[in-house]
C-alpha positions as CSV (number, residue, x, y, z in Angstrom):
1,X,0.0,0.0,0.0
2,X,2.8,2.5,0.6
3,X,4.6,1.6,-2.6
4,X,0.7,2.9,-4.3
5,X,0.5,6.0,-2.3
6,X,4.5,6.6,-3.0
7,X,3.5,6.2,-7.1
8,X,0.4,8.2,-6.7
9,X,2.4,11.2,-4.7
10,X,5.0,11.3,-7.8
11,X,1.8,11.4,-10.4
12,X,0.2,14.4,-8.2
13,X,4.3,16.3,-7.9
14,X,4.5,15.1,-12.4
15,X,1.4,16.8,-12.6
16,X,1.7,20.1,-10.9
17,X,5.1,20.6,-12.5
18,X,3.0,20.0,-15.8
19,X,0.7,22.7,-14.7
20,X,3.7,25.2,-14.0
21,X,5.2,24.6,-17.2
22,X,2.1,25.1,-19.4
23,X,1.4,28.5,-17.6
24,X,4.9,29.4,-18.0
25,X,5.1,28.8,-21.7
26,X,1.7,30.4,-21.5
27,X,3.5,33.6,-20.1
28,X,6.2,33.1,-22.5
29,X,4.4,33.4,-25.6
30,X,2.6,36.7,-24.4
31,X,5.2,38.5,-23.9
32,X,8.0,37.3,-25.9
33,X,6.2,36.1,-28.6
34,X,6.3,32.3,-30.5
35,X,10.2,32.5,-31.3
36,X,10.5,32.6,-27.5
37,X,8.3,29.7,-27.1
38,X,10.0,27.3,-29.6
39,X,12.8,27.9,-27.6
40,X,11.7,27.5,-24.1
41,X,9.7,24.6,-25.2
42,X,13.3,23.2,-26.7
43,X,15.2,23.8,-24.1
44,X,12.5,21.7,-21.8
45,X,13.2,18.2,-24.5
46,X,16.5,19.0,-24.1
47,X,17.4,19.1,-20.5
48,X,14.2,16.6,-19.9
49,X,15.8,14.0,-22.3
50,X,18.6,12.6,-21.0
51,X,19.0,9.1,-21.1
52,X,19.7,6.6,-18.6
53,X,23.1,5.8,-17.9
54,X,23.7,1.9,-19.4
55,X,26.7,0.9,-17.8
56,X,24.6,0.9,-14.2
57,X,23.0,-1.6,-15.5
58,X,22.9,-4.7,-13.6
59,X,24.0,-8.6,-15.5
60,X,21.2,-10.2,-16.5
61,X,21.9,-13.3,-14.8
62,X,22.2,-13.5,-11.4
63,X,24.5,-16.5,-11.7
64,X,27.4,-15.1,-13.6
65,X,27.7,-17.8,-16.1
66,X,30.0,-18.0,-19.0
67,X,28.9,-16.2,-21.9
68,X,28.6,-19.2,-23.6
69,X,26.7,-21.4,-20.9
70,X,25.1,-24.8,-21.7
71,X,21.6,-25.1,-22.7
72,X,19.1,-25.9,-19.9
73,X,16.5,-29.0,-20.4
74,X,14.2,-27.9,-17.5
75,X,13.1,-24.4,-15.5
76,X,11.4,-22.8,-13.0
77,X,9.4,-19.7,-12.0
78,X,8.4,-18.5,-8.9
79,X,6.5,-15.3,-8.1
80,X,6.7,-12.7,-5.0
81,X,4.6,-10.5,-3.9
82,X,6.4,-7.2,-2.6
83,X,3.5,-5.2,-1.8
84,X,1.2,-3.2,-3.5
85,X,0.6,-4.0,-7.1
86,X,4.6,-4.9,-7.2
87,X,5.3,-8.8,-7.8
88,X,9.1,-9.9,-8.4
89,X,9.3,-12.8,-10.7
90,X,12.5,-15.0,-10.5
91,X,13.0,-17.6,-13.5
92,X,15.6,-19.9,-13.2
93,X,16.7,-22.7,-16.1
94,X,19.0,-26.2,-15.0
95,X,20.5,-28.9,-16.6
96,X,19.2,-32.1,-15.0
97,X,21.5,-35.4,-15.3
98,X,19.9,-38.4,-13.6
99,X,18.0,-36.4,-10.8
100,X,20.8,-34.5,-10.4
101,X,19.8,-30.7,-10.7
102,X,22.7,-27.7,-12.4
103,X,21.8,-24.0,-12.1
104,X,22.5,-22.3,-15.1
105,X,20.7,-18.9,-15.2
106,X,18.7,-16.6,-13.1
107,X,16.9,-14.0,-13.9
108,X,14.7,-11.1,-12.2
109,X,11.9,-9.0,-13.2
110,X,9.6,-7.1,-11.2
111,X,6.2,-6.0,-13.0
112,X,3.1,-3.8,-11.6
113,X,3.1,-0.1,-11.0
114,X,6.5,0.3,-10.7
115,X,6.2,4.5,-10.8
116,X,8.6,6.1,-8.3
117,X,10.4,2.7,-7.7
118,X,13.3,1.2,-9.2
119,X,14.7,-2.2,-8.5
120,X,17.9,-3.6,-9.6
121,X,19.2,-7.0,-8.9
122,X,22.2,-7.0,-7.3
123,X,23.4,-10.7,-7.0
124,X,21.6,-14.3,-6.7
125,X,22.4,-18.3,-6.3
126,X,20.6,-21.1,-6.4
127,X,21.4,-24.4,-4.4
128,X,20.0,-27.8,-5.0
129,X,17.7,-28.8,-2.3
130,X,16.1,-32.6,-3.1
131,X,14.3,-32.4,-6.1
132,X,14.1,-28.4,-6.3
133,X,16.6,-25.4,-6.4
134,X,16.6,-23.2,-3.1
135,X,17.0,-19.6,-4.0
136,X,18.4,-16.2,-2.8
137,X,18.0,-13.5,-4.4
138,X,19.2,-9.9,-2.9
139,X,17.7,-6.6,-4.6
140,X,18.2,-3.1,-4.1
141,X,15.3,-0.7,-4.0
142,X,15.3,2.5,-4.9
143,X,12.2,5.1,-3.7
144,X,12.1,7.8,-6.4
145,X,10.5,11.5,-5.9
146,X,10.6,12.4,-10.0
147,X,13.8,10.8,-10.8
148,X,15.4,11.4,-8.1
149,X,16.6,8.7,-5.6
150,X,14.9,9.6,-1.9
151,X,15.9,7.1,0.0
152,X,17.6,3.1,-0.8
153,X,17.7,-0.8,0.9
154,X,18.9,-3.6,0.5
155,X,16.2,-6.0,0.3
156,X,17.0,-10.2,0.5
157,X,14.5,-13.1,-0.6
158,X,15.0,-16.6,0.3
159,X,12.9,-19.7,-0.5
160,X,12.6,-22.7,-2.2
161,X,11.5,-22.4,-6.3
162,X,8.5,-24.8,-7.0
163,X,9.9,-28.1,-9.1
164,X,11.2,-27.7,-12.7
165,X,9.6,-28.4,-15.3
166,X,10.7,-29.8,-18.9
167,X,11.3,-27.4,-22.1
């Protein structure tokens, strides 16, 4: 619930700027004229439209394999709910000889109204555990106030992935 009220206050903060920016061009053109306009109106796309910086970006898989890491023959996907409309999915693929279970990738998503949020993975393992993988999973999470980071934690999962399933 306090991830929703979180999003929702950055919708109401994104909106009011909206409304200062319209009157502002408003203002703008009345007294400078269009010219003026184009410009301030430019100047807005171009300091609004910076990109985010790639190299921040987490790996993909959690596991550090090889680049060129055997092919799975089974996988698993489990699902966890963090609150709100916020839901991290973990998928995980293995090689399985003779009961035997190998971790080969995995991988983290987290889906729902994500606005004023940002989660990055920052490592994961998996460890074989009978017939299924156990896995943690350790994520940081980012509270946002328009772009800007407010406040960061370290959040951990830990539990057991449900039993894989053939390609």
């Amino acid at each position: 619930m306090l991830n929703l009220l979180w999003s929702a206050l950055n919708v109401v903060l994104l909106g009011f700027i909206f409304y200062i920016l319209y009157r502002a061009a408003r203002l703008v053109k009345q007294h400078m004229g269009n010219g003026a306009l184009l410009g301030f109106v430019l100047a807005l796309f171009v300091i609004g439209g910076r990109s985010a910086d790639a190299s921040s970006e987490a790996p993909r898989n959690l596991l550090a394999q090889p680049p060129q890491a055997p092919i799975g023959n089974a996988s698993s996907q489990q699902e966890i709910a963090l609150g709100g409309s916020n839901t991290l999915t973990l998928l995980s693929s293995y090689r399985s000889n003779n009961g035997h279970l190998e971790p080969l990738s995995l991988y983290t998503t987290v889906s729902g109204i994500v606005l004023g949020h940002r989660w990055k993975p920052i490592g994961g393992m998996l460890h074989e555990q009978g017939s299924r993988m156990q896995y943690e999973v350790t994520m940081q999470h980012e509270w946002r106030l328009l772009g800007m980071q407010v406040y960061g934690q370290i959040e951990e999962f830990r539990g057991v992935m449900p039993s894989p399933t053939p390609p």
